[in-house]
C-alpha positions as CSV (number, residue, x, y, z in Angstrom):
1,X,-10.1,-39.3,-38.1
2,X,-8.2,-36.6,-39.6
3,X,-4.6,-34.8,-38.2
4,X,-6.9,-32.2,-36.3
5,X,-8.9,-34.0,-34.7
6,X,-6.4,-37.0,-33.9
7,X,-4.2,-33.9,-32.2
8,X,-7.7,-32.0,-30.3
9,X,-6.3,-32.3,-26.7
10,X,-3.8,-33.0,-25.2
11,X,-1.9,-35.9,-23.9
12,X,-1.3,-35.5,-20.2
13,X,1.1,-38.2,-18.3
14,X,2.9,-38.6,-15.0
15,X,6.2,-39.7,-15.9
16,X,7.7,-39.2,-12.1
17,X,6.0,-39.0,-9.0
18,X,6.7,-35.3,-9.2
19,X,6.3,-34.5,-12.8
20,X,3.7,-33.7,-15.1
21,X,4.2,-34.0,-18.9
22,X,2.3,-32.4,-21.6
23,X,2.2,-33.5,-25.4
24,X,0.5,-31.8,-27.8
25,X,0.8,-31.5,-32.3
26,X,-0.5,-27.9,-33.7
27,X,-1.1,-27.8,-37.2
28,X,1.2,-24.9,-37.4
29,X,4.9,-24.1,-38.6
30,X,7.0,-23.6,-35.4
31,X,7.8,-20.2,-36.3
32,X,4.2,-19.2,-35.8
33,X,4.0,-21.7,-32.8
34,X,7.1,-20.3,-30.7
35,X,5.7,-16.4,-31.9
36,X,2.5,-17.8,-29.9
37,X,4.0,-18.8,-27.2
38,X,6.3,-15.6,-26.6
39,X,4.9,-12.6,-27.9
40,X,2.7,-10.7,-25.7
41,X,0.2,-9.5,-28.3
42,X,-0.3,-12.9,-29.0
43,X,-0.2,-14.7,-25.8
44,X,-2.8,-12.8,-24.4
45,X,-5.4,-14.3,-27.3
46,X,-5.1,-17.7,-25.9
47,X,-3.5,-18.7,-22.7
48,X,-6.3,-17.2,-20.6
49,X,-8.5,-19.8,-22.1
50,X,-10.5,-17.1,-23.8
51,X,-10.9,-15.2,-20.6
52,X,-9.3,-11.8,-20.3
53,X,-5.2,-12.0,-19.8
54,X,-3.4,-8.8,-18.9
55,X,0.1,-9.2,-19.7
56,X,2.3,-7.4,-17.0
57,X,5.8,-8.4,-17.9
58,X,7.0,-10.2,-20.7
59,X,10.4,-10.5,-20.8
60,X,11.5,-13.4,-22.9
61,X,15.7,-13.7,-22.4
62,X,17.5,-15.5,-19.8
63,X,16.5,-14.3,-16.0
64,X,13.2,-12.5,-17.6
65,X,10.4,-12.1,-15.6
66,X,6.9,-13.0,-16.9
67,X,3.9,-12.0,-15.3
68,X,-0.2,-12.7,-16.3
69,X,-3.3,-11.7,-14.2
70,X,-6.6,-13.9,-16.0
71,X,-9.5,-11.9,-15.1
72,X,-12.3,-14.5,-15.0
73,X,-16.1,-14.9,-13.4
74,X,-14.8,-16.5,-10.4
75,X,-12.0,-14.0,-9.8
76,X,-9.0,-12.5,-10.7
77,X,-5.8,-14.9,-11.1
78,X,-2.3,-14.1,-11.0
79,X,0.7,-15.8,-12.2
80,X,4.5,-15.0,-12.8
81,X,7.8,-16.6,-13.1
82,X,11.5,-16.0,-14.3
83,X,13.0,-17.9,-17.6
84,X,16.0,-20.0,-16.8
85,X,16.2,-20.9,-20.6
86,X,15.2,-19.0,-24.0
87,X,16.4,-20.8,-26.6
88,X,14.6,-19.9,-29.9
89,X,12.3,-22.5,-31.8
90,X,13.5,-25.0,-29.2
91,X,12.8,-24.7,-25.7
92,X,12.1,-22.4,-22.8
93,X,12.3,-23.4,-19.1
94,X,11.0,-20.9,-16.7
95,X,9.8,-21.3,-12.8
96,X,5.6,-20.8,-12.7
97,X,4.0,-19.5,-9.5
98,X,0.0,-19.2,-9.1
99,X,-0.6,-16.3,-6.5
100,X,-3.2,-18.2,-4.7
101,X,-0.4,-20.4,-3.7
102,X,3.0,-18.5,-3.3
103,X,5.5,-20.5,-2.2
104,X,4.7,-23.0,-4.5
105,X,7.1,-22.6,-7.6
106,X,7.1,-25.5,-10.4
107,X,9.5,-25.4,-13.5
108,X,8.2,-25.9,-16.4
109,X,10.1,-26.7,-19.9
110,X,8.5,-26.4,-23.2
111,X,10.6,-28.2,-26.0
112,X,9.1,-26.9,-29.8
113,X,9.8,-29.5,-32.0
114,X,9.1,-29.1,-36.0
115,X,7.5,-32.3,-37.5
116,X,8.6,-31.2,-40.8
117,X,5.2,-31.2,-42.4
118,X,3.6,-27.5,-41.3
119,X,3.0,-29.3,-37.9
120,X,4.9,-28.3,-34.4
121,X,4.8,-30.5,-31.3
122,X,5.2,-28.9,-28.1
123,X,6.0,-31.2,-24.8
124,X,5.9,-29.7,-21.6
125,X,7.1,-31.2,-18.6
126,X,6.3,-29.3,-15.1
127,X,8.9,-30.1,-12.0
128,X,7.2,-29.6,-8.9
129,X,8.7,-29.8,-5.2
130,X,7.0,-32.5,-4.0
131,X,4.8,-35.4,-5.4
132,X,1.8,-33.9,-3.1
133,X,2.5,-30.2,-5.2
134,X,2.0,-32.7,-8.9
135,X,-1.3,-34.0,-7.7
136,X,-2.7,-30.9,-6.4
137,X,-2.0,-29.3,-9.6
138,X,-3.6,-32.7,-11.3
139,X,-6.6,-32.3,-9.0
140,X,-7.1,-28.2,-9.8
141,X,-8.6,-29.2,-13.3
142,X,-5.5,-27.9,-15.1
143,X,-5.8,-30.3,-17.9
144,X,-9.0,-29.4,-18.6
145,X,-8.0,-25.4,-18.2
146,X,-5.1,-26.6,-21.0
147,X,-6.9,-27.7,-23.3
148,X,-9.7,-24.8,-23.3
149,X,-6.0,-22.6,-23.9
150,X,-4.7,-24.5,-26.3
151,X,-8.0,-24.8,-28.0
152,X,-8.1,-21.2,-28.3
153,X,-4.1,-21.1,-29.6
154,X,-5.6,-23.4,-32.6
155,X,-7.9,-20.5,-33.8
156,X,-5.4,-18.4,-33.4
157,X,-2.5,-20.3,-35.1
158,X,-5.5,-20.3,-38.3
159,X,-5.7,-16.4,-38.3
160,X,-2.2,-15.0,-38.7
161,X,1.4,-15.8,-39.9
């Protein structure tokens, strides 16, 4: 099996009743990988799973406020948040809201770390309120909905930098 396709999803775990962590390698510098992940232009290519993404807001600094509506065939789906963190080519920790369930705020941290061979790993961890919030996100399909993304983020990560 070769580095791509060891790396093709991935690797979801539930380290605490009330978190949800995220693990995947991208055969990309992380220069290229943290551009991905917090410039607009390129955002919008690959988060929306290859559905349409309208970036609102896109402010990427301490306090910023983010906002993406997905326009998809079974609706129209917004979400938005704040940063709490922007620390470049390292992490970013922001609060994520789904507008089909205000209220409901998890915080999610990204750490970017380079592998030192042209390969970045990313490993997010999502904080939610309550253990009965983590499995309700578990139970929506989001892992599936991830991988689609970060799929799509692999094509893109092969077409510029």
């Amino acid at each position: 099996m070769s580095t791509a396709e060891e790396h093709a999803t991935a690797t979801v775990s539930t380290p605490s009743d009330r978190e949800i962590r995220i693990e995947r390698v991208f055969e990309a510098p992380i220069e290229r990988v943290w551009q991905a992940f917090t410039d607009p232009e390129l955002l919008a290519q690959w988060w929306g799973r290859g559905n349409k993404l309208v970036i609102e807001r896109m402010e990427v600094e301490r306090g910023g406020h983010w906002r993406f509506v997905e326009h998809s065939s079974d609706g129209v789906h917004g979400f938005e948040g704040r940063f709490r963190e922007v620390t470049p080519m390292e992490r970013l920790v922001q609060t994520f809201e789904w507008d089909g369930m205000p209220g409901y705020v998890a915080i999610d941290t990204a750490v970017f770390e380079d592998l030192g061979d042209g390969r970045t790993r990313v490993v997010t961890t999502s904080l939610f309120h309550t253990p009965d919030e983590r499995d309700g996100m578990l139970a929506s399909g989001m892992a599936d909905g991830l991988n689609q993304s970060y799929a799509a983020l692999d094509d893109l990560l092969r077409t510029f930098g």
